[in-house]
C-alpha positions as CSV (number, residue, x, y, z in Angstrom):
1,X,0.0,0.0,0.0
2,X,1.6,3.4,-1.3
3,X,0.3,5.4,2.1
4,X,2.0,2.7,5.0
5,X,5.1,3.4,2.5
6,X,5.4,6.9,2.8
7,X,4.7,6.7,6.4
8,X,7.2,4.6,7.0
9,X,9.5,6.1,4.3
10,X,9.2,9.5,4.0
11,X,7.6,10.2,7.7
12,X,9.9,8.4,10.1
13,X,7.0,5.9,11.4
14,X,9.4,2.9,11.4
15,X,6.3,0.8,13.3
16,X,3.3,1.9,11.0
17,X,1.2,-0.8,9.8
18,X,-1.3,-0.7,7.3
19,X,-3.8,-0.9,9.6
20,X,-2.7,2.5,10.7
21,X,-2.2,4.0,7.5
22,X,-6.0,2.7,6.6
23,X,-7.2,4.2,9.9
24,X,-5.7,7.9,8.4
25,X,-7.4,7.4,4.9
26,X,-10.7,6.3,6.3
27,X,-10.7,9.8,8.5
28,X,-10.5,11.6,5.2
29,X,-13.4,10.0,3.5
30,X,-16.1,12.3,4.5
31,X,-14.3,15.0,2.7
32,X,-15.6,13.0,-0.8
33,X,-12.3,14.0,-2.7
34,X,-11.5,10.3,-3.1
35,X,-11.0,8.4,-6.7
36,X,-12.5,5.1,-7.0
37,X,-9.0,3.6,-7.0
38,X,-7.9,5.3,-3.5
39,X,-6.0,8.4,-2.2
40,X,-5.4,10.9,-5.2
41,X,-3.3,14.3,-4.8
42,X,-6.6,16.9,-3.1
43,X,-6.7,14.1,-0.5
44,X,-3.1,13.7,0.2
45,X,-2.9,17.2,0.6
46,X,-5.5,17.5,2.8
47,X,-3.6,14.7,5.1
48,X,-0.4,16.7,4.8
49,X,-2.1,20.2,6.1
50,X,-4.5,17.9,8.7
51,X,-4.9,17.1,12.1
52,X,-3.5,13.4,11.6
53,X,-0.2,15.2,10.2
54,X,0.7,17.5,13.0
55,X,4.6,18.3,13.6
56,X,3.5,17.7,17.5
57,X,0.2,16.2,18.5
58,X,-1.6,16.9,21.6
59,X,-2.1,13.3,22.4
60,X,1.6,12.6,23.4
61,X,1.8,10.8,26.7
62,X,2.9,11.3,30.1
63,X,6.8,9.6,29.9
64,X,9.1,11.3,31.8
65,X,10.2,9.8,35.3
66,X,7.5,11.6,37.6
67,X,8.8,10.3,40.9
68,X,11.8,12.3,40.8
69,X,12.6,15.5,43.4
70,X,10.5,18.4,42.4
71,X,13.7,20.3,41.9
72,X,14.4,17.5,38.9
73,X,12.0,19.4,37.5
74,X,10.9,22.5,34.8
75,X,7.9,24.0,36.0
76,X,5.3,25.6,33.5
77,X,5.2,28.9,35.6
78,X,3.0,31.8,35.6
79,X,3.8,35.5,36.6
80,X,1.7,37.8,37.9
81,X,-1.3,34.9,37.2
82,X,-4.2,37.6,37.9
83,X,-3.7,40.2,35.4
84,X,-5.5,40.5,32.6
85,X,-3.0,43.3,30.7
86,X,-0.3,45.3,31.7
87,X,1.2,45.7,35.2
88,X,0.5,49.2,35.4
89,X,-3.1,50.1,35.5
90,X,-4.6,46.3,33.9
91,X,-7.4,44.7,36.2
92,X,-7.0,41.6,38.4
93,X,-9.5,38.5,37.8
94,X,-9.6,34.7,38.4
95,X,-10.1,34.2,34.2
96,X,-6.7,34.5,33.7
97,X,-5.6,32.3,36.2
98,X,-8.4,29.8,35.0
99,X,-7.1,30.4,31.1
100,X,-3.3,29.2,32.3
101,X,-4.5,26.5,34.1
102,X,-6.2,24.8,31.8
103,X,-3.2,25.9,29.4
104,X,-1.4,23.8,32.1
105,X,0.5,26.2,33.8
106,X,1.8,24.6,37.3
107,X,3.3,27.3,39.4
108,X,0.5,30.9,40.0
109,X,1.6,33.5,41.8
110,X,-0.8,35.6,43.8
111,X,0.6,39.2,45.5
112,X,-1.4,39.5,49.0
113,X,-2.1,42.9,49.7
114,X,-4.5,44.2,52.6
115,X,-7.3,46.4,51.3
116,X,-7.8,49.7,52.2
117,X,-8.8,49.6,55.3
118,X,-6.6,46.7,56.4
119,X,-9.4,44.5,57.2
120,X,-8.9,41.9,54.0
121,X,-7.1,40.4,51.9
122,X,-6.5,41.3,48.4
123,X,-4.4,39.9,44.9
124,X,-2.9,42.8,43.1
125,X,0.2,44.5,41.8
126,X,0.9,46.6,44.7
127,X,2.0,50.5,43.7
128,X,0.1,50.4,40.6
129,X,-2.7,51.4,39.3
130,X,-4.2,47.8,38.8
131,X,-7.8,47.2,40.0
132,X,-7.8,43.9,42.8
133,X,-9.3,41.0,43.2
134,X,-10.3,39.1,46.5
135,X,-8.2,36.2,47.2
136,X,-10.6,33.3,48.0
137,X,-12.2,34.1,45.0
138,X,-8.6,33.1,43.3
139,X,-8.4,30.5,45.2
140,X,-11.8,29.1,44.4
141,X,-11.1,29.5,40.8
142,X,-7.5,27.4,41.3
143,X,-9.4,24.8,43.2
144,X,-11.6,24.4,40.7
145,X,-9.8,24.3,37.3
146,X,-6.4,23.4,39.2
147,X,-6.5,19.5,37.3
148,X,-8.6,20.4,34.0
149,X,-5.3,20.2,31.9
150,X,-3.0,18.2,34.3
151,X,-2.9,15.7,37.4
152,X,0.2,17.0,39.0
153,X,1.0,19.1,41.4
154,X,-0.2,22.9,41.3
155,X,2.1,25.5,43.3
156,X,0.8,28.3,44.6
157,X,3.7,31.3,45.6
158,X,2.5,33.9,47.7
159,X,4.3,37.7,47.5
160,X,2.9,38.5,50.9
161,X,2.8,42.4,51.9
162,X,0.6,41.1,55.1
163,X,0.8,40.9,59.1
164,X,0.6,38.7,61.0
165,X,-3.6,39.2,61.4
166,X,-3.9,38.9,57.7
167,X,-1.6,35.6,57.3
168,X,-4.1,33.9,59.4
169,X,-6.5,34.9,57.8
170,X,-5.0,33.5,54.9
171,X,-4.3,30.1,56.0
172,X,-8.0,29.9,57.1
173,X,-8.9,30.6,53.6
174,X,-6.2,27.6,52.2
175,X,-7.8,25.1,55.0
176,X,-9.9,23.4,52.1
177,X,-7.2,23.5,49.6
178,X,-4.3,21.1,49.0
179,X,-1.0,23.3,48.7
180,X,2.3,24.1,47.9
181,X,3.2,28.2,49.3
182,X,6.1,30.1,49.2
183,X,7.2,32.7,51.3
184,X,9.8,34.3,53.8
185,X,9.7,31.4,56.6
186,X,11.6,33.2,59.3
187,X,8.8,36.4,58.8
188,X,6.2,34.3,58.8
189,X,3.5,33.7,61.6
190,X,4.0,29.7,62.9
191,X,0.5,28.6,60.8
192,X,2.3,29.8,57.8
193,X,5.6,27.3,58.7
194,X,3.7,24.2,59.1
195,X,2.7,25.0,55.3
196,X,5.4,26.3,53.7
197,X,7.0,23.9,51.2
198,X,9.7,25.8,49.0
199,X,12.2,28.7,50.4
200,X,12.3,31.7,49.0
201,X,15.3,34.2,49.9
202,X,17.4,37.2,49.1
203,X,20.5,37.0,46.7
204,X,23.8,36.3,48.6
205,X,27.0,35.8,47.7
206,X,26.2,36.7,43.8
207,X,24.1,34.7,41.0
208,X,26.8,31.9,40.5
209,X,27.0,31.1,43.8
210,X,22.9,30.7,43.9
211,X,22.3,29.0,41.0
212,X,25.1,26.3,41.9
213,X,23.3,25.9,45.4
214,X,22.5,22.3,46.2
215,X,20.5,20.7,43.6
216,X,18.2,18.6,45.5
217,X,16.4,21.7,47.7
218,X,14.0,23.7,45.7
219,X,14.3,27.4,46.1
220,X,12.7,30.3,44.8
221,X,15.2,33.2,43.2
222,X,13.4,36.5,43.8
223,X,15.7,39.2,41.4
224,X,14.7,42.7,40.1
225,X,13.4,43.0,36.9
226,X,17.3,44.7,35.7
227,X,18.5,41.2,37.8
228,X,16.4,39.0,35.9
229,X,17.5,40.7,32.8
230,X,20.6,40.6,33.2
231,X,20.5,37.0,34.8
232,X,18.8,36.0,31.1
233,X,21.5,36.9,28.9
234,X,24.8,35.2,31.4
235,X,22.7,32.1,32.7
236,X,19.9,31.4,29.7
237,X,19.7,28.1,30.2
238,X,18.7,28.2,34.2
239,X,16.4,31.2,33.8
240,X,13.7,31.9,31.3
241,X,12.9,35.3,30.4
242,X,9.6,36.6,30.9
243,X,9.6,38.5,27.2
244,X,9.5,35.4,25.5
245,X,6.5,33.6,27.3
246,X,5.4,32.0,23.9
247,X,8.4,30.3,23.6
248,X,7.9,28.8,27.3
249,X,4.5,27.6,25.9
250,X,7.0,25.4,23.6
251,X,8.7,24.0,25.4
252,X,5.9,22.8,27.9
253,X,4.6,21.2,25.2
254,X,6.4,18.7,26.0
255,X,5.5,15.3,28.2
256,X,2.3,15.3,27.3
257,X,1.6,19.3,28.2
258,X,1.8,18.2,32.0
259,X,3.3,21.3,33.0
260,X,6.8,19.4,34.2
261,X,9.4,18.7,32.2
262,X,12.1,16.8,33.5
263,X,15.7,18.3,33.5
264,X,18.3,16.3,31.6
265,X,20.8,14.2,33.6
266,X,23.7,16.8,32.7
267,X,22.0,19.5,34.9
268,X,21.3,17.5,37.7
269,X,25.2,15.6,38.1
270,X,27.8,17.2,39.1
271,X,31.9,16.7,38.0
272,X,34.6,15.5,40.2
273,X,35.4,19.3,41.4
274,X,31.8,19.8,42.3
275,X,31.6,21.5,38.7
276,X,28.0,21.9,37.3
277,X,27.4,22.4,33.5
278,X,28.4,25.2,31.5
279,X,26.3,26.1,28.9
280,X,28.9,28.6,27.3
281,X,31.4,25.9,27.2
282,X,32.4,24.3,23.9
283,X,29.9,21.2,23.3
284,X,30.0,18.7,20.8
285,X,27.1,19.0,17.7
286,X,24.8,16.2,18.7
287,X,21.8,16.8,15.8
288,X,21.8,18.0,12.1
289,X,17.9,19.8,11.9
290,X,17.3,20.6,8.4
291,X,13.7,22.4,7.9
292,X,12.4,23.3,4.7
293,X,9.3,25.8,5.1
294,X,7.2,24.7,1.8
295,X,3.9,26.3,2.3
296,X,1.4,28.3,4.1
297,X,-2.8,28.6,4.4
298,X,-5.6,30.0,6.6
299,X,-4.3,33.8,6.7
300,X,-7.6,34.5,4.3
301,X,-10.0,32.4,6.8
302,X,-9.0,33.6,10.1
303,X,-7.8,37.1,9.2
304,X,-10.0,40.1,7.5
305,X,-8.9,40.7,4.5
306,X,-7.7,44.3,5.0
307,X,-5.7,42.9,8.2
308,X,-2.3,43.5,6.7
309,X,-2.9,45.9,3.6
310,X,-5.9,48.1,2.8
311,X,-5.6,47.7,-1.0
312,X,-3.5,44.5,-1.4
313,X,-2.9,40.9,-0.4
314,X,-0.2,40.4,2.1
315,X,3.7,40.0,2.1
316,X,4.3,37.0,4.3
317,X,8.0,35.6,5.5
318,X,8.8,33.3,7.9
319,X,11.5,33.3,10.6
320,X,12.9,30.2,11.9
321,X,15.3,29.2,14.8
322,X,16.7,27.0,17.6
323,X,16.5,28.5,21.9
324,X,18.3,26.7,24.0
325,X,22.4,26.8,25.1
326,X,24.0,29.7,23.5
327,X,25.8,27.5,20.9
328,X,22.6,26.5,19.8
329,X,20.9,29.5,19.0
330,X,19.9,30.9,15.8
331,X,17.2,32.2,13.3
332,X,17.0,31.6,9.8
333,X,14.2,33.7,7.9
334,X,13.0,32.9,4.4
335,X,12.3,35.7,1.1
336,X,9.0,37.3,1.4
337,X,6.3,36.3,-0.8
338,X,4.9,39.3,-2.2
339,X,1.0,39.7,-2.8
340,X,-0.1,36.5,-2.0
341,X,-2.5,34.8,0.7
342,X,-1.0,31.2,-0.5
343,X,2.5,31.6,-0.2
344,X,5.0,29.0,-1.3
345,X,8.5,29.6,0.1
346,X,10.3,26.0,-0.6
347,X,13.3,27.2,1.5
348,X,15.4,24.6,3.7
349,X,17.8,25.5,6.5
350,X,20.5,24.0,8.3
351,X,20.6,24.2,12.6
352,X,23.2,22.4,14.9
353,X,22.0,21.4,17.9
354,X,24.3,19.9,20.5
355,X,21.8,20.2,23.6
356,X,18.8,18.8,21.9
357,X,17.2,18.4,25.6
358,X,16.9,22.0,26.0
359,X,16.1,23.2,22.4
360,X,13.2,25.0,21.3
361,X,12.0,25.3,17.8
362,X,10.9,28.8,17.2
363,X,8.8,29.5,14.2
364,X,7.3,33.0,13.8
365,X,5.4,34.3,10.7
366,X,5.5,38.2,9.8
367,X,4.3,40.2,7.1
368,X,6.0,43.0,5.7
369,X,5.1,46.6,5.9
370,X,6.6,49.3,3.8
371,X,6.4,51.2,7.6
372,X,9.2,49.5,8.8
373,X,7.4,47.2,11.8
374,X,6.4,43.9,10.4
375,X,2.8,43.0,10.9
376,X,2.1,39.7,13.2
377,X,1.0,36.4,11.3
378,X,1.6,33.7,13.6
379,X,3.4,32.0,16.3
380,X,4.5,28.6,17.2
381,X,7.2,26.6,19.4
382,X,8.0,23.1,20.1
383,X,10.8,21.2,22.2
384,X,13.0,19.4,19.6
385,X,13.4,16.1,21.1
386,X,9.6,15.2,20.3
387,X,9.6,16.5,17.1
388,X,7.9,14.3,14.3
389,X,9.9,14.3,11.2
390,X,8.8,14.1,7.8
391,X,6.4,16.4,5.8
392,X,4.2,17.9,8.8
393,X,2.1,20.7,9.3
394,X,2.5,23.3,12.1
395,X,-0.8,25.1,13.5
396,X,0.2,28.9,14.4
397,X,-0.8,30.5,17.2
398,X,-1.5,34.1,18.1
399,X,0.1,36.7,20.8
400,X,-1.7,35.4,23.4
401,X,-0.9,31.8,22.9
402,X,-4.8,30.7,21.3
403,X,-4.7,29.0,18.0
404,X,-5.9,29.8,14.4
405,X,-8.7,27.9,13.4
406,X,-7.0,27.8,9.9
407,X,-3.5,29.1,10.0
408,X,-0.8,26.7,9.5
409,X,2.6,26.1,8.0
410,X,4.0,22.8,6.6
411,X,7.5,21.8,6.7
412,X,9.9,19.3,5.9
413,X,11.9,17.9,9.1
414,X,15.2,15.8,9.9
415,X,16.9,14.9,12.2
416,X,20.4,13.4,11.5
417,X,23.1,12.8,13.6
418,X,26.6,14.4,12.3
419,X,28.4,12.4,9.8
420,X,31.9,11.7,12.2
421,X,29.4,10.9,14.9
C-alpha cells in the first residue's frame, strides 16, 4: 500500500502498519475528494495540512520519570497569574488564572495585599494602578480548574505584603485547599511554617553562587526586573525570560503538556570538582535539523482581508530558529512572498543542535510593511526532542498563545546525527 510506505518512508514511522495507515485514509473519506482507485493528490494534501499530520500532537503521553525530586524538574510557571493586561493600570480577575490553568500552567503566583482599610485580603500588583481582586475568589477558581489540563501538582507562591492578622486569615482561607506556598519562613506567623514547602530568599554571595546551590532543595530566586535581565542573557539556560512567554509555551509542550518537564541528567550531576554544567562551554554538535518551510494557508479564513494591507494581499515571511544553550541558537528567515494569501517559500535550512534536551523550535510568521514594523501572522514553538519528522504541518498561534482555526505552516523535518558521529 503506497500510504504505510510513505509513512514509514518519508515520515519516520518505522512501526506503521497498514492498519494504521488505513485508519488515516478512512478519516479523510467524508471530505468526498476520493478516486474510485484510492488516495489521489486533493486528498493527500489535505492529510499533509490535517490534524493526523501535525509536527507535535496533543495526544503525546505522560513519559518522563515523575517520581523524581521536584527540583528535577521545569515547571510551566506563571507570573503575575491575575492580570488580565499590563502591570501598570490592567485589572485583576480569576479568568486569567483559570485560562493558564487549563493551558497547564503549574506554578501561579498571587501578590497578598490588605485592602484599604486593612481589614482583607486582596491579589494585586501593589504601587500600581491595577484594580484587585479578592483572594478566596482566586483560590476558588484554582481549586476548581487546578487538574482540568493536568494531574500534578499545582504551586501556589504567595508575594505576601501582610501581618501577622492577615496571614491567618489567609491560612484559614487555604484550610480546604491542597497546597504548595512560598514565602519568607523566618517572617512568617507559625500557621504559615507548618505549610510552607519551598524557600524563598534574598541573593547572597552573587548569581553563581545561587544558581550552583544544592541541587536537590527547591528554592525560589526572587531578582529585580534589571537582575532578571541581566541574569537571562549570562545564565539562559537556568532562567527563562519573561519576554518570550510563547516560547515557554513550547517548550511545555512537551511530556504530554503536564506542566513538568524533566531536567536532563547533565543539569542534575555534578563533575569530580563539584563542577555543574556550562552552557557557554564548547559542546559537541549532537543533531543536524534541516527544515524546509514549503507552504502556508488560513491567513484569508481567520484574518479580514484588510488585516495586513488596505488595498492589497499580504507579504508574508517566515522566521525560523533554535532557543536553548548559547551554541545552539539561531534564526534563519525565508524571502517574502509578495502579494499572495497562498504563499509557497520552498526554502530549507540547516541548525546544529548539541543540547537537543533544551532546544526549542521557534517559528514565527510576519508580514512586511513598507512602515518598517512587520505585521504579526503567527506563532509557534515546540521542544526538539519530540519532534515528528517528515512532511508535517504546524498550526500557528496568536500573541496570546490561542490558535488559528486555519493558519498553519508545513515543513519538511530531519533529524540526522553528524556524519563523524
Amino acid at each position: 500500500m503506497f500510504f504505510s510506505k510513505f509513512l514509514i518512508q518519508h515520515q519516520g514511522e518505522k512501526n506503521a502498519t497498514r492498519e494504521e495507515a488505513q485508519a488515516i485514509f478512512n478519516s479523510l473519506k467524508h471530505l468526498n475528494i476520493f478516486h474510485r482507485r484510492g488516495l489521489h493528490l486533493e486528498a493527500f494534501f489535505r492529510y499533509l495540512l490535517g490534524d493526523n499530520n501535525l509536527v507535535h500532537p496533543p495526544s503525546s503521553q505522560v513519559h518522563h520519570d515523575m517520581n523524581a525530586p521536584l527540583s528535577h524538574y521545569f515547571l510551566f510557571t506563571g507570573h503575575n497569574s491575575y492580570l488580565t493586561g499590563n502591570q501598570l493600570s490592567s485589572s485583576s480577575s480569576v479568568e486569567p488564572i483559570k485560562d493558564a490553568l487549563l493551558r497547564g500552567v503549574r506554578v501561579i503566583e498571587l501578590d497578598l495585599w490588605p485592602n484599604s482599610k486593612g481589614t482583607d485580603v486582596e491579589v494585586c500588583h501593589g504601587g500600581t494602578l491595577t484594580s484587585p481582586v479578592d483572594l478566596r475568589k482566586c483560590l476558588q477558581a484554582i481549586k476548581e480548574i487546578a487538574f482540568h489540563a493536568s494531574e500534578y501538582h499545582v504551586v501556589i507562591t504567595f508575594e505576601d505584603h501582610l501581618k501577622e492578622k492577615l496571614q491567618k486569615m489567609v491560612v484559614k482561607s487555604l484550610s480546604d485547599l491542597e497546597h504548595v506556598l512560598d514565602e519568607d519562613e523566618e517572617k512568617a506567623v507559625p500557621q504559615y511554617r507548618q505549610l510552607i514547602a519551598i524557600h524563598a530568599g534574598k541573593l547572597k554571595g552573587g548569581l553563581d553562587n545561587w544558581l550552583s546551590d544544592d541541587p536537590k532543595k527547591v528554592r525560589r530566586l526572587s531578582l529585580s526586573e534589571q537582575e532578571l535581565e541581566n541574569a537571562a542573557k549570562t545564565h539562559g539556560t537556568k532562567i527563562g525570560h519573561g519576554k518570550h512567554l510563547w516560547i515557554m509555551q513550547g517548550m511545555f509542550k512537551a511530556n504530554g503538556g503536564c506542566g513538568y518537564v524533566k531536567k536532563p541528567d547533565f543539569m542534575l550531576q555534578r563533575g569530580l570538582n563539584d563542577e555543574v554544567f556550562d552552557p557557554s562551554a564548547p559542546l559537541e554538535i549532537k543533531i543536524v535539523m534541516r527544515v524546509k518551510v514549503i507552504l502556508g494557508e488560513g491567513w484569508h479564513q481567520d484574518f479580514h482581508h484588510t488585516a495586513f494591507d488596505r488595498y492589497s494581499p499580504p507579504y508574508f515571511y517566515t522566521r525560523i530558529g533554535i532557543t536553548g544553550v548559547p551554541a545552539d541558537k539561531d534564526v534563519k528567515q525565508t524571502s517574502t512572498i509578495e502579494d499572495e494569501w497562498l504563499p509557497v517559500w520552498e526554502e530549507e535550512f540547516e541548525f546544529l543542535i548539541r543540547v537537543p534536551g533544551l532546544a526549542v523550535l521557534r517559528i514565527q510568521v510576519l508580514e512586511y510593511d513598507t512602515t518598517g514594523r512587520p505585521d504579526f501572522g503567527g506563532q509557534a514553538g515546540f521542544p526538539v526532542p519530540e519532534l515528528r519528522t517528515g512532511i508535517r504541518n504546524v498550526p500557528l498561534f496568536d500573541k496570546n498563545g490561542n490558535k488559528y482555526k486555519h493558519v498553519r505552516l508545513l515543513l519538511s523535518i530531519k533529524l540526522e546525527r553528524p556524519y563523524y558521529l
